[in-house]
Every structure is written in structure tokens, then in C-alpha cells.
Wavefront OBJ file of the C-alpha trace (Angstrom):
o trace
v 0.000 0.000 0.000
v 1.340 3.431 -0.941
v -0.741 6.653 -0.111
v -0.133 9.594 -2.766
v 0.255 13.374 -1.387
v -1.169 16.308 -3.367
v -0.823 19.848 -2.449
v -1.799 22.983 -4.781
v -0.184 26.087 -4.652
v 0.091 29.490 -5.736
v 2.623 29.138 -8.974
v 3.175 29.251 -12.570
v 1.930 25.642 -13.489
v 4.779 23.681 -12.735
v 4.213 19.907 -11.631
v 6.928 18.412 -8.818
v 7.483 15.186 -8.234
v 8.752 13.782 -4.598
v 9.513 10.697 -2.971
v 11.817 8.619 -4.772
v 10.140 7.631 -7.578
v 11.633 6.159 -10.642
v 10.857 6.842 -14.447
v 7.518 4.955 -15.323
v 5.480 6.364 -11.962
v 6.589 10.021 -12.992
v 5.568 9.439 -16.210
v 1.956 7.898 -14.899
v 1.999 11.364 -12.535
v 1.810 13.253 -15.686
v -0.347 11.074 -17.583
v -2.410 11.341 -14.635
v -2.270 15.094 -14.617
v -2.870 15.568 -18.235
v -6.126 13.167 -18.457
v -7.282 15.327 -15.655
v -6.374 18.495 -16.739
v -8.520 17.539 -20.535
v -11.503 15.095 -19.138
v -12.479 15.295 -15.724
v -15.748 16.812 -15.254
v -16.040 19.222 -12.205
v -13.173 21.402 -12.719
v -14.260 23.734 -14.893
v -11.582 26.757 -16.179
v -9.510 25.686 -12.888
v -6.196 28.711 -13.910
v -3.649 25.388 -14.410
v -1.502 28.079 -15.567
v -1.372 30.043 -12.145
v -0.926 26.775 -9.596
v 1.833 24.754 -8.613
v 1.035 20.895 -8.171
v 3.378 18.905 -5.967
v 2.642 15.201 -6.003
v 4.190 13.728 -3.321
v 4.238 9.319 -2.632
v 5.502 9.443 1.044
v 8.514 6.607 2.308
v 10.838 8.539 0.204
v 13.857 5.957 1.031
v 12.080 2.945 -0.351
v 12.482 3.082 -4.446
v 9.208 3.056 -6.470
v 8.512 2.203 -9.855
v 5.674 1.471 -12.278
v 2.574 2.170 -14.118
v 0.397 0.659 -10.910
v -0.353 4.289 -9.121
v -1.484 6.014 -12.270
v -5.575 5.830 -11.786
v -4.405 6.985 -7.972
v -2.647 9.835 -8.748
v -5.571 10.722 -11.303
v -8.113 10.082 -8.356
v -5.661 12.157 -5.804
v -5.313 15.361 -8.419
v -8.678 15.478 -8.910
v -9.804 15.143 -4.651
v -6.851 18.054 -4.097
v -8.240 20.063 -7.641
v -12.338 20.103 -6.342
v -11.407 19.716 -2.334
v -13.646 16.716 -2.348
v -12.188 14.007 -0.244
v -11.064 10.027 -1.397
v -13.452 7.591 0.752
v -11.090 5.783 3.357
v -11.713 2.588 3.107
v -11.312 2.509 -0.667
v -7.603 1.276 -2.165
v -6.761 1.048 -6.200
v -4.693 -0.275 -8.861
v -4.273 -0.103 -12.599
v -2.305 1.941 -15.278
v -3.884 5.199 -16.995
v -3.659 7.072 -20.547
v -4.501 10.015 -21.306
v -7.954 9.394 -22.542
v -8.678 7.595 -18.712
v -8.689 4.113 -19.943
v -7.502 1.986 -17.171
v -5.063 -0.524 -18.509
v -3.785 -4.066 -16.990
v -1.337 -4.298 -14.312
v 0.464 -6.803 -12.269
v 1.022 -7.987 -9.038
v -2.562 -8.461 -8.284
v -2.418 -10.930 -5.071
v -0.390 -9.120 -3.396
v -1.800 -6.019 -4.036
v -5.331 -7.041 -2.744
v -3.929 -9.069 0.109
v -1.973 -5.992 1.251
v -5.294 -3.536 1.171
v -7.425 -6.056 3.136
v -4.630 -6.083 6.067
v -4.812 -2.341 5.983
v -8.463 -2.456 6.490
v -9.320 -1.319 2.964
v -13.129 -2.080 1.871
v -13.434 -1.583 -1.382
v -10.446 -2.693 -4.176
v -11.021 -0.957 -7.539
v -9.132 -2.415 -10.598
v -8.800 -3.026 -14.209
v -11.264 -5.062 -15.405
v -8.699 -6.932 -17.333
v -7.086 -8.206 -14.256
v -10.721 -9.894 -13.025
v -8.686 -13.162 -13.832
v -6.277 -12.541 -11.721
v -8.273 -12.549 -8.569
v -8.575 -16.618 -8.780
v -5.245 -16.359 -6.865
v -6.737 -14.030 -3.921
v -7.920 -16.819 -1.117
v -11.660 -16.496 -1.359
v -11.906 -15.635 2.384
v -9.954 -12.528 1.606
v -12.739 -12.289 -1.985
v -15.655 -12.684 0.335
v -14.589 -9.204 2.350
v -13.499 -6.689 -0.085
v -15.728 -5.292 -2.736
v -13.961 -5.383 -6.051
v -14.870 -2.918 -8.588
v -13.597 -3.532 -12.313
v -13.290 -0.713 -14.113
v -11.665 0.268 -17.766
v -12.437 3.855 -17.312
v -10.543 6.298 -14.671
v -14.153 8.520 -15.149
v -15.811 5.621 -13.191
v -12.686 5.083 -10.613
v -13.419 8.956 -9.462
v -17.452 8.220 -8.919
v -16.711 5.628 -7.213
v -13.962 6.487 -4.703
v -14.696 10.596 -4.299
v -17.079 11.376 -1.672
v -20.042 13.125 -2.621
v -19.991 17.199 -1.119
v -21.534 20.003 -1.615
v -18.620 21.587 -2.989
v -19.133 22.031 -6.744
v -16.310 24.469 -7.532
v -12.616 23.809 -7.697
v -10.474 25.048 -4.929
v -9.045 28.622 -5.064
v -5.362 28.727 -5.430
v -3.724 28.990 -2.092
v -6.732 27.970 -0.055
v -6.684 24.390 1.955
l 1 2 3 4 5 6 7 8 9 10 11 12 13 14 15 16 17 18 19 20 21 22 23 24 25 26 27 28 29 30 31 32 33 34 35 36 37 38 39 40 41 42 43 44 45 46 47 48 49 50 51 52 53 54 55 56 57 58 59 60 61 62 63 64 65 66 67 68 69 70 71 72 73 74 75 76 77 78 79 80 81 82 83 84 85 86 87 88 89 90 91 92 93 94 95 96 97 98 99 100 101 102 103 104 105 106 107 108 109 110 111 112 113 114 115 116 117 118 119 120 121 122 123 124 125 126 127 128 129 130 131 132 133 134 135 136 137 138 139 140 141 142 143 144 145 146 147 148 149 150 151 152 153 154 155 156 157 158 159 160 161 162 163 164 165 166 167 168 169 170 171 172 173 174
């Protein structure tokens, strides 16, 4: 389990990337950023061009790498871009483009295994990976709720709560 850190502030657009993280996840930070920045309903004419965005994947000694955290670094942007909050109990996997499609990853097993020690409720995923949960033990399958997905649209419906906020956050503001 890795948590992913965003913080917005006043700037000149520039995306920073923390923590130790190796080619392919900065890359899937700016896929991330781009598919939100283009897609995302919500955000309206958020002034990109005026705010700094520091994505930050805490544990900065341990190396990480991969195309796993995209579709949570999409759902984190878009939680710190409309101040509307990722539900606690809700963990993720799965590789993004930059038209949201949610692409196959691996490591499955031990992905869900780890989110159901950590108390996690509800395991979202590519829907390509489905077969991959015959290795999960089923009394680990019977407690989680799995949601397959091949759209990052659907990943933010289902793991943003629901506010009464309906305008992005001002620059600055937390």
C-alpha cells in the first residue's frame, strides 16, 4: 500500500514530483495530470496556468517504480483540484492514458492481500485483471468489494465522496 500526497499552490503551473520515484510512476503522474487536466468533469476553467502541483508518494527511502499508481494519482489530483475528499476505506490499482482508460497491471495478489490487512473495503481495478483474482484466497474475496473498471471517469465516482462543494479550490486555499 502506498498513499499519494497532493498539495496545490500558488505558482506558474509547474508539476513536482517527490519521494523517490523512478521513471515509469513520474511518467503515470503526468499522464495522470494531463487526463485530468482535458476530461475530468467538475473542474471547470480551474487557472492550471497560475498553480503549482506537488505530487508527493511518502517513504521517500524505499524506491518506487511502475505504471500501478497512475488511476491513484488521477483520483488524488482530482480530490486536491475540487477539495472533495477520497473515501477511506477505498484502495486502487491499474495503469492510466490520457484518454482515462484503465489498462492491466500486475502484481494483483499481493496487491489485494496488502489492502485487506490495511483495512481497505473496497479494491477498484482493471477489469482486465478480473482473472487474476482466482489467486486471492476467497476468504480474503468474500470481504473486499472489487470494482472492475476500464475507465478512470468511473474510478473517481466511485472512490470521491459526494460534497456540496461544486467548484474547484481557489489557489492557495486548503
Amino acid at each position: 500500500i502506498i498513499s499519494i500526497e497532493v498539495t496545490l499552490m500558488p505558482g506558474k503551473g509547474n508539476l513536482l514530483l517527490t519521494g523517490k520515484l523512478g521513471e515509469v510512476m513520474r511518467e503515470s503522474a503526468q499522464a495522470a495530470l494531463s487526463f485530468i487536466r482535458s476530461r475530468a468533469s467538475g473542474l471547470g476553467e480551474y487557472p492550471f496556468d497560475k498553480t503549482d502541483i506537488h505530487i508527493h508518494v511518502p517513504a521517500g527511502a524505499i524506491p518506487k517504480d511502475g505504471p500501478s499508481a497512475g488511476v491513484t494519482i488521477a483520483t488524488a489530483l482530482f480530490s486536491a483540484l475540487t477539495r472533495r475528499p477520497v473515501c477511506k476505506d477505498v484502495a486502487m490499482t491499474g495503469e492510466i492514458t490520457l484518454r482515462g482508460r484503465v489498462l492491466p497491471v500486475g502484481g494483483i495478489k499481493e496487491k489485494v492481500l496488502a489492502a485487506h490487512r490495511a483495512g481497505i473495503k473496497t479494491f477498484i481495478m482493471p477489469r482486465k485483471n478480473e482473472r487474476d483474482l482466482n489467486e486471492v484466497p476467497n476468504a480474503v474475496r468474500r470481504e473486499l468489494n472489487f470494482v472492475l473498471t476500464d475507465n478512470t471517469e468511473e474510478i473517481l465516482a466511485k472512490a470521491i465522496v459526494e460534497t456540496d462543494i461544486q467548484s474547484p479550490a481557489p489557489v492557495g486555499v486548503r
